[in-house]
KELO-889086 format. One record per residue: residue in one letter; x, y, z of N, C-alpha, C in turn. Coordinates in steps of 0.2 Angstrom, whole numbers, padded with zeros to 4 digits, always signed. Layout:
aXYZXYZXYZ;...
END
This chain:
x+0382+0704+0444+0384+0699+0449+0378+0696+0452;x+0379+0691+0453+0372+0687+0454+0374+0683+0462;x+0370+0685+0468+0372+0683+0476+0367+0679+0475;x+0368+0671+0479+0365+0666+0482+0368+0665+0489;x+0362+0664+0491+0364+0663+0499+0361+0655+0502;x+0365+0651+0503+0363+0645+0507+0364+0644+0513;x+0359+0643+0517+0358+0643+0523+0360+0636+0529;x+0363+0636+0530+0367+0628+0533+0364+0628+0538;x+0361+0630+0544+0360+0630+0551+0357+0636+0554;x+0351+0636+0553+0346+0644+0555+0345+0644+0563;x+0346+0638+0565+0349+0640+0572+0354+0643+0576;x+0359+0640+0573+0365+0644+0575+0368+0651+0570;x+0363+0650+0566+0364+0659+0562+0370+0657+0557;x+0372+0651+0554+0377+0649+0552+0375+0651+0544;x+0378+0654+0541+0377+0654+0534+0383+0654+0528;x+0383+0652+0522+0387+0652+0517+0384+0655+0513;x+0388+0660+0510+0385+0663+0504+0390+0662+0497;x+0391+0662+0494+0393+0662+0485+0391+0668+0481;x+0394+0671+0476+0395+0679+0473+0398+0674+0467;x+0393+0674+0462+0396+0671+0456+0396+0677+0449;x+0397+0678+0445+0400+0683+0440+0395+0679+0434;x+0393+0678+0432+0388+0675+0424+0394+0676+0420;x+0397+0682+0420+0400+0685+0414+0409+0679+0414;x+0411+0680+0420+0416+0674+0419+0417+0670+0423;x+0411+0667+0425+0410+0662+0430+0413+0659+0435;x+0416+0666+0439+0421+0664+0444+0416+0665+0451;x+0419+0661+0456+0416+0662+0463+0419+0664+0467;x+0416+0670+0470+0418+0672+0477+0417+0668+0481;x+0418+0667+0485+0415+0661+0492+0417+0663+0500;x+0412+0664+0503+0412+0667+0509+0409+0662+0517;x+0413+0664+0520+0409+0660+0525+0406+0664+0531;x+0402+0664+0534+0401+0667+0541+0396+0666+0545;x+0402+0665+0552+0397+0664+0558+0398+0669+0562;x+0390+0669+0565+0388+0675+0568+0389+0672+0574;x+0389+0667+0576+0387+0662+0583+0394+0665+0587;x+0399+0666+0584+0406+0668+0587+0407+0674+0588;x+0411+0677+0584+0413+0685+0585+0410+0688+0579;x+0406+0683+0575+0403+0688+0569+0407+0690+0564;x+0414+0686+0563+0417+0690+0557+0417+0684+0550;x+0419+0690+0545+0418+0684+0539+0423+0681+0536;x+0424+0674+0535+0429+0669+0534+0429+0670+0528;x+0435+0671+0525+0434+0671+0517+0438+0665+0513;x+0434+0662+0509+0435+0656+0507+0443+0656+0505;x+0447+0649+0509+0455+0650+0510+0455+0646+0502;x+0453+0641+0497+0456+0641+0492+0459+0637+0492;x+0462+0631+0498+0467+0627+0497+0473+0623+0491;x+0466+0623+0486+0469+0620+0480+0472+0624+0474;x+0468+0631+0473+0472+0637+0469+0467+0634+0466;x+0461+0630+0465+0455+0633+0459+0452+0638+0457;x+0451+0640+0462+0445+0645+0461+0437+0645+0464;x+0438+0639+0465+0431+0635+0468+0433+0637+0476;x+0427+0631+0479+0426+0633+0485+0431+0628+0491;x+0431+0630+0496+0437+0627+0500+0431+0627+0508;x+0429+0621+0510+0426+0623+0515+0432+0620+0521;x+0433+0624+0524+0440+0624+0529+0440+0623+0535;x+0444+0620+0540+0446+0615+0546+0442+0619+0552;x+0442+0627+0551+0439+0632+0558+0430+0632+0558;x+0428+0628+0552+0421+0626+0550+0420+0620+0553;x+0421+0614+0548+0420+0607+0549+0423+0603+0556;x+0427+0607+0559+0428+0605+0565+0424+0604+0571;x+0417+0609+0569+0413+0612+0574+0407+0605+0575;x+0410+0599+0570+0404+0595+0568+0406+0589+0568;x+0404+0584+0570+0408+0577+0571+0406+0573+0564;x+0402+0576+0558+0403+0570+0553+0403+0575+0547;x+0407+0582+0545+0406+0587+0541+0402+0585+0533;x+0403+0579+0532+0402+0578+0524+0394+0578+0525;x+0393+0573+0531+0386+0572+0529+0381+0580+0531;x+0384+0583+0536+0382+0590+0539+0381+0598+0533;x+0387+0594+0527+0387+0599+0523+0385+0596+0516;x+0381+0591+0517+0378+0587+0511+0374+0592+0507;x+0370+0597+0511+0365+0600+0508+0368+0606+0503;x+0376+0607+0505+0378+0614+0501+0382+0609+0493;x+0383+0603+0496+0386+0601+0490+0383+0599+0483;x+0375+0596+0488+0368+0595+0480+0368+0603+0478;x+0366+0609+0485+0364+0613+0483+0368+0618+0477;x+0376+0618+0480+0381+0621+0475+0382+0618+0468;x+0386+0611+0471+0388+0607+0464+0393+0607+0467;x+0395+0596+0466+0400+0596+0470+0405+0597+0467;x+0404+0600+0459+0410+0600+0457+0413+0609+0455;x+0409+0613+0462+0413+0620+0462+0416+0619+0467;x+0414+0612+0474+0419+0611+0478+0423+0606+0478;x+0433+0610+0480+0438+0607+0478+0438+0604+0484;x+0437+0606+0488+0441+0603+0495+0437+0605+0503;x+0437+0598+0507+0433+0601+0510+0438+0596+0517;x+0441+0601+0522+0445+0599+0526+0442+0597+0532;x+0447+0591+0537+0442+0588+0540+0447+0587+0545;x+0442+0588+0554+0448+0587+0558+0448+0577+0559;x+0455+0577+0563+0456+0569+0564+0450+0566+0567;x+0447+0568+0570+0441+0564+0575+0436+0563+0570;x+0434+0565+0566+0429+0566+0560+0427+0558+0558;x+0418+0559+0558+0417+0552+0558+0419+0547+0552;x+0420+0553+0547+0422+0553+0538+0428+0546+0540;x+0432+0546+0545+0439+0539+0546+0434+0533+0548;x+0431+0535+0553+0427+0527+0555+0420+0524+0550;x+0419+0529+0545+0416+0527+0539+0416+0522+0534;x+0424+0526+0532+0428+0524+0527+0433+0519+0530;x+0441+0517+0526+0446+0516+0526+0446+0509+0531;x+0442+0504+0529+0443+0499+0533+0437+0501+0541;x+0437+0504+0540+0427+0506+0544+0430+0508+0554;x+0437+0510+0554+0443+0512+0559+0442+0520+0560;x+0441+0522+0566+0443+0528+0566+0451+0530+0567;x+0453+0534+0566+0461+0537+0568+0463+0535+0575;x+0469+0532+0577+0470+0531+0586+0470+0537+0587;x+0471+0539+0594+0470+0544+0598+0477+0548+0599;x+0482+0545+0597+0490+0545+0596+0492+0550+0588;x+0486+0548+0586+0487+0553+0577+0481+0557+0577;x+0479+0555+0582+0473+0561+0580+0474+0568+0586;x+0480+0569+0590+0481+0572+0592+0488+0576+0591;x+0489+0573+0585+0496+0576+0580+0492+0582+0577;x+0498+0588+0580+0495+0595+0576+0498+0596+0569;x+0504+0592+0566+0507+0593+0561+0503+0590+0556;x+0499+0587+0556+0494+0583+0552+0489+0586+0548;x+0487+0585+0542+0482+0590+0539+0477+0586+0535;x+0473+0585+0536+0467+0581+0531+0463+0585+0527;x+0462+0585+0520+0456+0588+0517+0453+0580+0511;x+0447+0581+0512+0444+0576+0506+0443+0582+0500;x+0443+0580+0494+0440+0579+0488+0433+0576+0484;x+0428+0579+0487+0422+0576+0485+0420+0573+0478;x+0426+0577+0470+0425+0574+0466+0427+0568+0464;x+0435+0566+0467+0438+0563+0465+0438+0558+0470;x+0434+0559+0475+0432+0556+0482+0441+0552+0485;x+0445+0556+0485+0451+0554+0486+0452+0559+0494;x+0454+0555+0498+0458+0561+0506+0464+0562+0504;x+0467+0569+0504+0474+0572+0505+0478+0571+0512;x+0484+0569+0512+0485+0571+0521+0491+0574+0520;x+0492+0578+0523+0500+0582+0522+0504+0582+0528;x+0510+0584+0529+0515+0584+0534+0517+0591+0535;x+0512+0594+0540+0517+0601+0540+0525+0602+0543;x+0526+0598+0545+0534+0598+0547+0538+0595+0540;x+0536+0594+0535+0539+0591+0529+0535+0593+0525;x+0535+0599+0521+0529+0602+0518+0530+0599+0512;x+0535+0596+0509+0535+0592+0503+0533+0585+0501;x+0529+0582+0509+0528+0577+0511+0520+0575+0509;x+0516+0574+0506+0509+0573+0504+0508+0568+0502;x+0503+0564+0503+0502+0558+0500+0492+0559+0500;x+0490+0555+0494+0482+0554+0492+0479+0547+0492;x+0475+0547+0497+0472+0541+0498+0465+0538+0495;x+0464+0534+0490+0456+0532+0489+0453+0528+0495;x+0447+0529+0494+0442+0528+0500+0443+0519+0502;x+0447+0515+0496+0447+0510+0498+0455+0508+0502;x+0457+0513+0503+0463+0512+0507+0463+0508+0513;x+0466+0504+0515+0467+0502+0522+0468+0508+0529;x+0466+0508+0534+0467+0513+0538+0476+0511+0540;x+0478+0505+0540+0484+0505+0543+0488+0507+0539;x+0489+0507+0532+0493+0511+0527+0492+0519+0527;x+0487+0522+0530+0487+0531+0532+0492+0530+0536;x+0489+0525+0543+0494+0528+0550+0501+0526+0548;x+0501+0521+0545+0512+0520+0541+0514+0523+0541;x+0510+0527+0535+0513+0533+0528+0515+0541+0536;x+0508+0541+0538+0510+0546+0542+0516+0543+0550;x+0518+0540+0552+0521+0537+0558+0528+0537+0553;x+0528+0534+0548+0534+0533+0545+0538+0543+0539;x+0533+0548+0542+0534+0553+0539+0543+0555+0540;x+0545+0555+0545+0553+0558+0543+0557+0553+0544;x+0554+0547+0540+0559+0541+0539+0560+0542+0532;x+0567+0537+0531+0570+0538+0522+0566+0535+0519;x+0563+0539+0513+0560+0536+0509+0561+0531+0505;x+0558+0525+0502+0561+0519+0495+0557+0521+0491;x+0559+0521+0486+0555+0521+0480+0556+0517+0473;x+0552+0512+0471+0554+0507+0465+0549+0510+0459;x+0552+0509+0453+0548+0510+0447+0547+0506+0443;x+0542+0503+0445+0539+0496+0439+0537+0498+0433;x+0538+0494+0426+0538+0493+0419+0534+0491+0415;x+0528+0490+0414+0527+0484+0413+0525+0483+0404;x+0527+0478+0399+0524+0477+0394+0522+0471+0391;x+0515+0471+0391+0512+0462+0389+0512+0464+0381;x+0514+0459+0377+0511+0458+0370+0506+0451+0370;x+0503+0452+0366+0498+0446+0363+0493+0443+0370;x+0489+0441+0363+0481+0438+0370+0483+0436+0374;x+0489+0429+0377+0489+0424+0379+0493+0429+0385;x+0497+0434+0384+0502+0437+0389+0495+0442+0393;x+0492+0447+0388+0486+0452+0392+0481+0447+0394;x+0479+0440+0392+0476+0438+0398+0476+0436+0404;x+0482+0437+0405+0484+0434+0412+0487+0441+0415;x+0489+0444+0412+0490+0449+0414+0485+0452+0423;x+0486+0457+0427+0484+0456+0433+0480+0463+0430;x+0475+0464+0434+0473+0472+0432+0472+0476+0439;x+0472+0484+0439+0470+0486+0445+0478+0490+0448;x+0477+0492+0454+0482+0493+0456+0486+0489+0460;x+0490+0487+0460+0496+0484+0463+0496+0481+0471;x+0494+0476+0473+0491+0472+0480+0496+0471+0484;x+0496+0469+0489+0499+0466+0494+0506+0468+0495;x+0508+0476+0496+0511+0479+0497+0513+0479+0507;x+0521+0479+0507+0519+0480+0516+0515+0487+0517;x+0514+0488+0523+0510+0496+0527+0513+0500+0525;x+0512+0507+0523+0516+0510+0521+0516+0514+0514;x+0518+0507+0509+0521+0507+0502+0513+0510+0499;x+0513+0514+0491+0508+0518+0489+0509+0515+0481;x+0507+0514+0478+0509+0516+0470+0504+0521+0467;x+0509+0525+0462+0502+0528+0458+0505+0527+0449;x+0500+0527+0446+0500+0525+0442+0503+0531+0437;x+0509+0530+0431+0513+0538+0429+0511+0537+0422;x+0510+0544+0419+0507+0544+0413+0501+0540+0412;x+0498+0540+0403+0495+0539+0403+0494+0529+0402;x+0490+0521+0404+0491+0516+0403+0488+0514+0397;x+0491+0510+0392+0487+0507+0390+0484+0499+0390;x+0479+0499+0389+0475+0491+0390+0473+0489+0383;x+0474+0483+0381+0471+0480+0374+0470+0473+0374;x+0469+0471+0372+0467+0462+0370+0475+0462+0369;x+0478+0464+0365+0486+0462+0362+0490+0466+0367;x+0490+0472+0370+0494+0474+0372+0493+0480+0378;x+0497+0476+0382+0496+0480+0387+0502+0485+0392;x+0503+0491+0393+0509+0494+0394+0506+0501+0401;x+0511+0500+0404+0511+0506+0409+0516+0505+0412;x+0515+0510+0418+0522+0511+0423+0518+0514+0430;x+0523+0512+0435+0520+0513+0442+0525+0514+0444;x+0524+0521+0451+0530+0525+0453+0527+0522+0460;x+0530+0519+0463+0528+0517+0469+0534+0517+0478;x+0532+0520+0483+0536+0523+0487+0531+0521+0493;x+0538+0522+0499+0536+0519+0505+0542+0519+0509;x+0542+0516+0516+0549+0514+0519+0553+0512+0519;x+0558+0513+0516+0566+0512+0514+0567+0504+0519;x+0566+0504+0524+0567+0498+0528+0562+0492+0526;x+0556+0494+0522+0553+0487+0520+0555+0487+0512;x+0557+0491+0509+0559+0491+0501+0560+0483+0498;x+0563+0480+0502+0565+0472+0499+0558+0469+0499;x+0552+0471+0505+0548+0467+0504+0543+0469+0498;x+0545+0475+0500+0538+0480+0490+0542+0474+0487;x+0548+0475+0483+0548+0472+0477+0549+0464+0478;x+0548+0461+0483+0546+0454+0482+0538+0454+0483;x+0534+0459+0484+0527+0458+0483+0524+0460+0478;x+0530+0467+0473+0528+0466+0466+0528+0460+0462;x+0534+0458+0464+0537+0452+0459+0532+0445+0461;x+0530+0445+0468+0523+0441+0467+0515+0443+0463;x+0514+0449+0464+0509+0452+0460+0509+0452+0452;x+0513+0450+0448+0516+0447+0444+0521+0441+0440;x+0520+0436+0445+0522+0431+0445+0522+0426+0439;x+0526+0425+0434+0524+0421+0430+0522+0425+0422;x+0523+0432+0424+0523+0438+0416+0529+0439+0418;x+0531+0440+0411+0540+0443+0407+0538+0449+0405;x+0543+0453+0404+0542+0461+0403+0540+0464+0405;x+0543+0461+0412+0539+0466+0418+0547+0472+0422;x+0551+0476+0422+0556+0479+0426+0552+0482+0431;x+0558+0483+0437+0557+0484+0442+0564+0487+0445;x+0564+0495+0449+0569+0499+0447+0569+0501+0453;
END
């Protein structure tokens, strides 16, 4: 068993340590602050990897976590950390998503739960009053399609399922690429199975959901985001 210890803040006696195994490359991961009562936080796991989870009783302590814990992420590898969870105030919102921090009205929501993905550079946000309610955001998100998704959480959900199949050049040239634009606040799509793209032929599907009350305008912004292709369903 092979112990490394990285040192985040020799000031506040802040340390992170790691216990990794060579034999089956599994990590233990610990956290401990002495600054407090001195006990050791042991790494919560939130993804079920196995990797590291740097968690909301840490990153809170810090107004811009990502960059404050940039050192452990060269130092580790970002890719032993799954998830690194962040309070609403965190400068990671006024950075990103339209360059907006969170209003003061969601950021004082305790049901709300943020963690980033540094591999996949995606934000997770969850609903603890509707545990089955999660949705994932890329960094090019709009900040007003978070506040929707979260403001619209125990509203009825809609959800449309677009089709799509081009054949021959002159169809997959016009064809649109990308995700799906001009959606009201709110709506999401994610892309189902695997797509494929070709000179001749092009095929996917998109499972896309939002508020039931703007549902007519999704599929009349689908039906404009493809305006003018055949072999397009919408479900």
């Amino acid at each position: 068993m092979l112990f490394h210890g990285v040192k985040v803040d020799q000031r506040k006696h802040f340390c992170k340590f790691i216990l990794r195994s060579h034999e089956t490359k599994n990590l233990s991961v610990h956290f401990s602050s002495v600054t407090n009562d001195g006990k050791l936080l042991k790494n919560p796991d939130t993804s079920g990897s196995g990797y590291l989870t740097i968690p909301l009783a840490i990153t809170s302590q810090y107004p811009n976590a990502l960059e404050y814990f940039s050192a452990v992420l060269d130092g580790v590898g970002r890719e032993y950390v799954s998830s690194i969870e962040l309070a609403p105030a965190d400068v990671f919102f006024a950075t990103h998503f339209s360059k907006q921090a969170l209003p003061a009205v969601v950021q004082k929501r305790n049901d709300i739960s943020y963690s980033f993905d540094p591999n996949e550079d995606v934000l997770y946000v969850s609903n603890a009053s509707n545990p089955s309610q999660s949705q994932n955001f890329s960094l090019t998100t709009k900040l007003n399609d978070i506040i929707e998704w979260i403001s619209s959480g125990n509203e009825t959900k809609g959800k449309l399922v677009v089709k799509y199949n081009f054949q021959g050049k002159e169809s997959c040239g016009k064809a649109p690429r990308g995700i799906i634009s001009g959606l009201p606040a709110g709506w999401l799509c994610e892309q189902q199975g695997s797509a494929s793209y070709g000179q001749d032929k092009i095929q996917g599907e998109w499972k896309c959901e939002g508020p039931e009350k703007t549902k007519d305008k999704a599929r009349k912004a689908i039906e404009k985001f493809y305006k003018g292709l055949n072999h397009v369903e919408i479900n």
